[in-house]
PyMOL CGO cylinders between C-alpha atoms (Angstrom):
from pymol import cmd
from pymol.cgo import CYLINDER

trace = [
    CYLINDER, 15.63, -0.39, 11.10, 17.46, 1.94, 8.79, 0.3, 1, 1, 1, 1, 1, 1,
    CYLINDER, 17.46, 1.94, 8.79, 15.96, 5.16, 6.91, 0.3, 1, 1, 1, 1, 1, 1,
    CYLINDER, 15.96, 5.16, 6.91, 15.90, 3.63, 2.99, 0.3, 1, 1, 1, 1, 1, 1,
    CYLINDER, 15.90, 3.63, 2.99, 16.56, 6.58, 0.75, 0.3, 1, 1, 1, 1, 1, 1,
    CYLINDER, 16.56, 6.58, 0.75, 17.41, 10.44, 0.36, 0.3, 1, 1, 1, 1, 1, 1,
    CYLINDER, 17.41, 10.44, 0.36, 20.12, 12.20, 2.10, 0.3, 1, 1, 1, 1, 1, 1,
    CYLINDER, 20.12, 12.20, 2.10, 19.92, 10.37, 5.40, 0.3, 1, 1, 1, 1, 1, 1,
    CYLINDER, 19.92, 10.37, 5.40, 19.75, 6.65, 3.34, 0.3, 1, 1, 1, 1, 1, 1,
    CYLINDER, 19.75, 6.65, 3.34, 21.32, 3.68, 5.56, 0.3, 1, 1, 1, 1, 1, 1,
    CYLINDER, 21.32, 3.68, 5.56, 20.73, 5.80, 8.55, 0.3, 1, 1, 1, 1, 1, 1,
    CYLINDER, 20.73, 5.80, 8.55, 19.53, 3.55, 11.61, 0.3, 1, 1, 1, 1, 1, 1,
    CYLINDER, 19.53, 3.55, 11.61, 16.21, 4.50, 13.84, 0.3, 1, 1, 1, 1, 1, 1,
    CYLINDER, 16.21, 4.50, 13.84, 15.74, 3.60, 17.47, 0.3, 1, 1, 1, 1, 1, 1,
    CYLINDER, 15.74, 3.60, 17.47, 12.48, 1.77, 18.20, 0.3, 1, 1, 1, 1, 1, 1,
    CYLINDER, 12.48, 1.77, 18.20, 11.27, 1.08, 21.91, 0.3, 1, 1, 1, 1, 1, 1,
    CYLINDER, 11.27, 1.08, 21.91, 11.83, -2.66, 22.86, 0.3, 1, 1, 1, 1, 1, 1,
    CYLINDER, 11.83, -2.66, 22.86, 8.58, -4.90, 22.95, 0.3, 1, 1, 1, 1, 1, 1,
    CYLINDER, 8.58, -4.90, 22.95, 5.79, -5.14, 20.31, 0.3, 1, 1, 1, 1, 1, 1,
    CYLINDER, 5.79, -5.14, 20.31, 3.95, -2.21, 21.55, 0.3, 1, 1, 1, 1, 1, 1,
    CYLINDER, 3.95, -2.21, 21.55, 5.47, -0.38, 18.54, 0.3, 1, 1, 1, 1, 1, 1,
    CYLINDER, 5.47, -0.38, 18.54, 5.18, -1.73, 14.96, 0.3, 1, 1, 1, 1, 1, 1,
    CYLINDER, 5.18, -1.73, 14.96, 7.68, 0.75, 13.04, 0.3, 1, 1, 1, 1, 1, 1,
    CYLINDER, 7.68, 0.75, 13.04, 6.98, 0.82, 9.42, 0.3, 1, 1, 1, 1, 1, 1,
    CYLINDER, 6.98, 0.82, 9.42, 9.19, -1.76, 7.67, 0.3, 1, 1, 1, 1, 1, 1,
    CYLINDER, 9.19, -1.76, 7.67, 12.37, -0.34, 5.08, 0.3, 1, 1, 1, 1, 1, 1,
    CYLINDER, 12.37, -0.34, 5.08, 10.39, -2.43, 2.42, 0.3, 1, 1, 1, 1, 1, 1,
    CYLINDER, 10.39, -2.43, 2.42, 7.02, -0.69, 2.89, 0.3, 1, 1, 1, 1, 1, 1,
    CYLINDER, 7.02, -0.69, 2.89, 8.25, 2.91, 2.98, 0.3, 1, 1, 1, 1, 1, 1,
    CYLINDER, 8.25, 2.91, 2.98, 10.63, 2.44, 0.08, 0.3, 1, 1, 1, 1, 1, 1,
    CYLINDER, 10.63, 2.44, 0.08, 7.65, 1.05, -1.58, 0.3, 1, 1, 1, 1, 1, 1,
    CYLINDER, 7.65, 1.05, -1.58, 5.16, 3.98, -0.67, 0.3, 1, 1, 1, 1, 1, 1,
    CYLINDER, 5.16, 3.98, -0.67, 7.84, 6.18, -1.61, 0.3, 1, 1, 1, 1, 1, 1,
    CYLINDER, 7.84, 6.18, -1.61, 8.22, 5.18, -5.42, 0.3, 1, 1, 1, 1, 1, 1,
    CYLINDER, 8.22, 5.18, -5.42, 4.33, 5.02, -5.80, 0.3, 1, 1, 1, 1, 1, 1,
    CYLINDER, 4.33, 5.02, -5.80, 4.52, 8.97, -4.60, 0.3, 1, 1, 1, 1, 1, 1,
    CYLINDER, 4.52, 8.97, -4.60, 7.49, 9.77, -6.51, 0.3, 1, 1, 1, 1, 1, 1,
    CYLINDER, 7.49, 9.77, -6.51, 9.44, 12.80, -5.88, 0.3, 1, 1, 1, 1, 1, 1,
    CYLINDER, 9.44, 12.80, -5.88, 7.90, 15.10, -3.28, 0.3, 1, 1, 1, 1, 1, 1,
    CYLINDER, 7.90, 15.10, -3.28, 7.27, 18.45, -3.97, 0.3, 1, 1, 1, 1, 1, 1,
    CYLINDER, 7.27, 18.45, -3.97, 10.15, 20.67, -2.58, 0.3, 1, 1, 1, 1, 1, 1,
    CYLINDER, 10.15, 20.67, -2.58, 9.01, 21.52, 0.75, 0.3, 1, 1, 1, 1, 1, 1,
    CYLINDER, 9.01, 21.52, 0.75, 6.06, 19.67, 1.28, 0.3, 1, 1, 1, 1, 1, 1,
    CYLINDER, 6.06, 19.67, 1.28, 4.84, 19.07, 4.81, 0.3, 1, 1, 1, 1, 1, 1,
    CYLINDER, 4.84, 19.07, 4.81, 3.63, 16.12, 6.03, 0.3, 1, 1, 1, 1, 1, 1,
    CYLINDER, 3.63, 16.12, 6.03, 1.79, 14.49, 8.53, 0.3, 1, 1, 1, 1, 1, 1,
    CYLINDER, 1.79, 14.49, 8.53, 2.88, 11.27, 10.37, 0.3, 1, 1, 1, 1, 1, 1,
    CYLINDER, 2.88, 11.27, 10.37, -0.05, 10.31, 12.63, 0.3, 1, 1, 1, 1, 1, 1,
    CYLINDER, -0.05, 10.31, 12.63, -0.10, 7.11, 14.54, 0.3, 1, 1, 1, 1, 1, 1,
    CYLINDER, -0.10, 7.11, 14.54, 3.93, 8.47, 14.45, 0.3, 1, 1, 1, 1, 1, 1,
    CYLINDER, 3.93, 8.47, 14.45, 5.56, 5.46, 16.30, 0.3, 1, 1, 1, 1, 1, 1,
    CYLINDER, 5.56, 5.46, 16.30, 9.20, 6.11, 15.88, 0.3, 1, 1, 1, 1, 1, 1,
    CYLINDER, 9.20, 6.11, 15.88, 9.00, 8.38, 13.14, 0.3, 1, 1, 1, 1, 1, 1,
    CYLINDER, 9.00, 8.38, 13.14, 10.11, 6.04, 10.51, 0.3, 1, 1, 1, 1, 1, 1,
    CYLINDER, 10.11, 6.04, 10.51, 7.59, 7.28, 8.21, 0.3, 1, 1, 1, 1, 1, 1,
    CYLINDER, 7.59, 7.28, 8.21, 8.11, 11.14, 8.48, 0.3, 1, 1, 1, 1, 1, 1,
    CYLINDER, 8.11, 11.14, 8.48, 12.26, 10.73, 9.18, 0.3, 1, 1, 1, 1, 1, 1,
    CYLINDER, 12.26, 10.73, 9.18, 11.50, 9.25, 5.63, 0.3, 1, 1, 1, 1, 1, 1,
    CYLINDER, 11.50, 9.25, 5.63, 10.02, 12.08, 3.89, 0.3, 1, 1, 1, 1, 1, 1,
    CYLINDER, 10.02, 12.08, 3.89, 12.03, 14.11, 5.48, 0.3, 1, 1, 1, 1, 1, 1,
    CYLINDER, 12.03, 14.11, 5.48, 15.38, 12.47, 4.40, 0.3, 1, 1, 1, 1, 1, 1,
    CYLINDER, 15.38, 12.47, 4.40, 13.84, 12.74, 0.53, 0.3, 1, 1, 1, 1, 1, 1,
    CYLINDER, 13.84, 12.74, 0.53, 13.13, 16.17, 0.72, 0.3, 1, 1, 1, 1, 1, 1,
    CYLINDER, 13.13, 16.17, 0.72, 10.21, 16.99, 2.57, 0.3, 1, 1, 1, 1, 1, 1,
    CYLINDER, 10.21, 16.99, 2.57, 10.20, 20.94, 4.30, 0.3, 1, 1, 1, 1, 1, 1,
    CYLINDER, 10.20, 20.94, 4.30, 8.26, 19.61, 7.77, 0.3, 1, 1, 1, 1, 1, 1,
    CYLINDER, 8.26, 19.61, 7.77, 6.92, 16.82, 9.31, 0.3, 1, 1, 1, 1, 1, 1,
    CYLINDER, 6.92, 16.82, 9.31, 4.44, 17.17, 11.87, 0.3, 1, 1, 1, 1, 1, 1,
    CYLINDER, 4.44, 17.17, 11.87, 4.38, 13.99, 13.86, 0.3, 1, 1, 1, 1, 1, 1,
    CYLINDER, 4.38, 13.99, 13.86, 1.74, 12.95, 16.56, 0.3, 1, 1, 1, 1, 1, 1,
    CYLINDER, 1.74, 12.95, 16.56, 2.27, 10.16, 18.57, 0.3, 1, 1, 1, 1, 1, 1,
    CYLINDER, 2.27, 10.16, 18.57, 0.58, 8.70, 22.21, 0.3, 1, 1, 1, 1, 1, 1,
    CYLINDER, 0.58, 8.70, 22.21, 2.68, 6.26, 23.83, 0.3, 1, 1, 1, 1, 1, 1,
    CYLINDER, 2.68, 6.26, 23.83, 5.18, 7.31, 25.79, 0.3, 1, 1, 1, 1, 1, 1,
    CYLINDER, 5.18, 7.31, 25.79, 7.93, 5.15, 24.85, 0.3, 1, 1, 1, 1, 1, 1,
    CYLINDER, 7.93, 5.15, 24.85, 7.35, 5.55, 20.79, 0.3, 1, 1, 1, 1, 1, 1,
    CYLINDER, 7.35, 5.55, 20.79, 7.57, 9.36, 21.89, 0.3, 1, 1, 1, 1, 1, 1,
    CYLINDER, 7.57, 9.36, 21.89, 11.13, 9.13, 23.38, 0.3, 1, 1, 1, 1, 1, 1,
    CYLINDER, 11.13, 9.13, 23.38, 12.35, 6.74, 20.96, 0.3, 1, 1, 1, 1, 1, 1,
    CYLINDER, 12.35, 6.74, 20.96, 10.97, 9.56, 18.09, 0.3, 1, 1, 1, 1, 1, 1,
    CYLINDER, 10.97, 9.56, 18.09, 12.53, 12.75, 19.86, 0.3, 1, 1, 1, 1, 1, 1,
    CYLINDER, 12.53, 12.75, 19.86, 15.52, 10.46, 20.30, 0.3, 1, 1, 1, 1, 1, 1,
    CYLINDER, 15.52, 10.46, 20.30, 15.85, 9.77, 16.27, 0.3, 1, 1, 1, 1, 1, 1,
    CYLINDER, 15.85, 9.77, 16.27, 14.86, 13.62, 15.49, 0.3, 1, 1, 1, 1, 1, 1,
    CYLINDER, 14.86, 13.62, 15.49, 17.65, 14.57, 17.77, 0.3, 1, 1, 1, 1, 1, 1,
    CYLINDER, 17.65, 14.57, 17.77, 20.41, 11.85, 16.34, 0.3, 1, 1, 1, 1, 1, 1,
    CYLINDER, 20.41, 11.85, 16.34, 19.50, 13.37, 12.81, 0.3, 1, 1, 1, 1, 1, 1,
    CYLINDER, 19.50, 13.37, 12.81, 19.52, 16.48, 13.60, 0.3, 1, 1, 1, 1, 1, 1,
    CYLINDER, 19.52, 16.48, 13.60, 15.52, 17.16, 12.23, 0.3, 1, 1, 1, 1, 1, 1,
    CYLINDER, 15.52, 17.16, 12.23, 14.54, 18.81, 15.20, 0.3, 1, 1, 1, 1, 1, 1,
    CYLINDER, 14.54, 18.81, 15.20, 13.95, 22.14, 13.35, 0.3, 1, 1, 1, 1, 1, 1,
    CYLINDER, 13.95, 22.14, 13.35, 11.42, 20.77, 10.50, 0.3, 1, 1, 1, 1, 1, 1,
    CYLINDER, 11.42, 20.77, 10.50, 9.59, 18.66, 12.90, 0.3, 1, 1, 1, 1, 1, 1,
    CYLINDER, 9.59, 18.66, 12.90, 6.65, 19.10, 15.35, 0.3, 1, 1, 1, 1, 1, 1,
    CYLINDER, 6.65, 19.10, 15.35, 6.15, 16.56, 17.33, 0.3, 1, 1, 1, 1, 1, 1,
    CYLINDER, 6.15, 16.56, 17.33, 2.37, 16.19, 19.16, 0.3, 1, 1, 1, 1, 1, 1,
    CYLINDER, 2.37, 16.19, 19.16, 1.62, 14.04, 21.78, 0.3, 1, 1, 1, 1, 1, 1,
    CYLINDER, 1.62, 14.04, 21.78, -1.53, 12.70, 22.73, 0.3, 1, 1, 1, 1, 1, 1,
    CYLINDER, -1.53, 12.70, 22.73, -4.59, 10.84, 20.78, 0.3, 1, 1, 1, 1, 1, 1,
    CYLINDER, -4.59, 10.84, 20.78, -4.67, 11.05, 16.86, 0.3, 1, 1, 1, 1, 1, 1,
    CYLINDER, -4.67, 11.05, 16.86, -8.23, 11.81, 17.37, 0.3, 1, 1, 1, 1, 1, 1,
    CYLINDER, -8.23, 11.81, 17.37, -8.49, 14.93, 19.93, 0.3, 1, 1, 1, 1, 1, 1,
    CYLINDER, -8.49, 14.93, 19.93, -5.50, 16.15, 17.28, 0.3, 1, 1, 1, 1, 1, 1,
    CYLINDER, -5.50, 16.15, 17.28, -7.14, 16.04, 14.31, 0.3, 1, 1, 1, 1, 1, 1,
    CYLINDER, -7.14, 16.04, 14.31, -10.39, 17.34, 15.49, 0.3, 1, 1, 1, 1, 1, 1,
    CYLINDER, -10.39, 17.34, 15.49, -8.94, 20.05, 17.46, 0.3, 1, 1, 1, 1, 1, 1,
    CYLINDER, -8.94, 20.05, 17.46, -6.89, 20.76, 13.67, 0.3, 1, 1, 1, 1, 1, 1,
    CYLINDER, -6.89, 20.76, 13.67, -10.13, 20.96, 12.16, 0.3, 1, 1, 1, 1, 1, 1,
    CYLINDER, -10.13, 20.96, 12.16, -11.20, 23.77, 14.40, 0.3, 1, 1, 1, 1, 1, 1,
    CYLINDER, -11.20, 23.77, 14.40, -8.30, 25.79, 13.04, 0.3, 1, 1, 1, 1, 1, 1,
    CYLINDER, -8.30, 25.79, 13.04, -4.55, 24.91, 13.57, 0.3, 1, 1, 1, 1, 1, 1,
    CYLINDER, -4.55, 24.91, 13.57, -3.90, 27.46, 16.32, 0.3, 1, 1, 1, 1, 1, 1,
    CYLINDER, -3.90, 27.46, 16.32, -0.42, 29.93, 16.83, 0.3, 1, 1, 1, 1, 1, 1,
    CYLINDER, -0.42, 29.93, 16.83, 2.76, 28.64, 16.60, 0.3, 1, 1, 1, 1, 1, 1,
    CYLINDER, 2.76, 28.64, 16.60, 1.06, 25.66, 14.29, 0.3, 1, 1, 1, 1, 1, 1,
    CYLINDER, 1.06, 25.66, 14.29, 2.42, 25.32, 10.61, 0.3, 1, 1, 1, 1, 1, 1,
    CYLINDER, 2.42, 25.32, 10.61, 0.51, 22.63, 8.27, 0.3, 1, 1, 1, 1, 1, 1,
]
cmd.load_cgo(trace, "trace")
């Protein structure tokens, strides 16, 4: 699995063996990619359901400020620190663990200090 485009293009991810994880295919992100078109400079984003980050790395590679990524399983969560590490992204990432759910509703109560979305 490689990143497909921006300044990290060709770059490969790590993924967790087993089919626990699904990471988002090169084909599918390029795709969603040139329906969005250029990102904003800057823009944050949010990868829930963050496997190995494919999805974020991506945005972040094409120009994206800040990825917040949350992510459950334990294994998807090493392999994700792993690639942030590799690519050196750990400064415009956060990286969440736990249920997409408790996140998003504890989000909606207000984000909280230290949290930037």
């Amino acid at each position: 699995m490689r990143i497909s485009g921006g300044a990290l293009a060709r770059r490969s991810l790590h993924a967790p063996a087993g089919l626990a994880t699904r990471p988002t295919t090169d084909k599918v992100r390029q795709a969603l990619f040139n329906i969005l078109g250029p990102l904003p400079e800057g823009a944050r984003v949010l990868d829930l359901f963050a496997g190995t980050g494919a999805l974020g790395i991506e945005a972040l590679s094409r120009g994206a400020g800040q990825v917040v990524f949350v992510e459950q399983d334990l294994a998807a969560l090493s392999a994700l620190r792993r690639n942030l590490q590799e690519l050196a992204l750990t400064g415009q990432a956060q990286v969440h663990a736990g249920e997409v759910s408790r996140f998003l509703a504890k989000l909606a109560k207000g984000p909280g200090p230290g949290f930037a979305l």
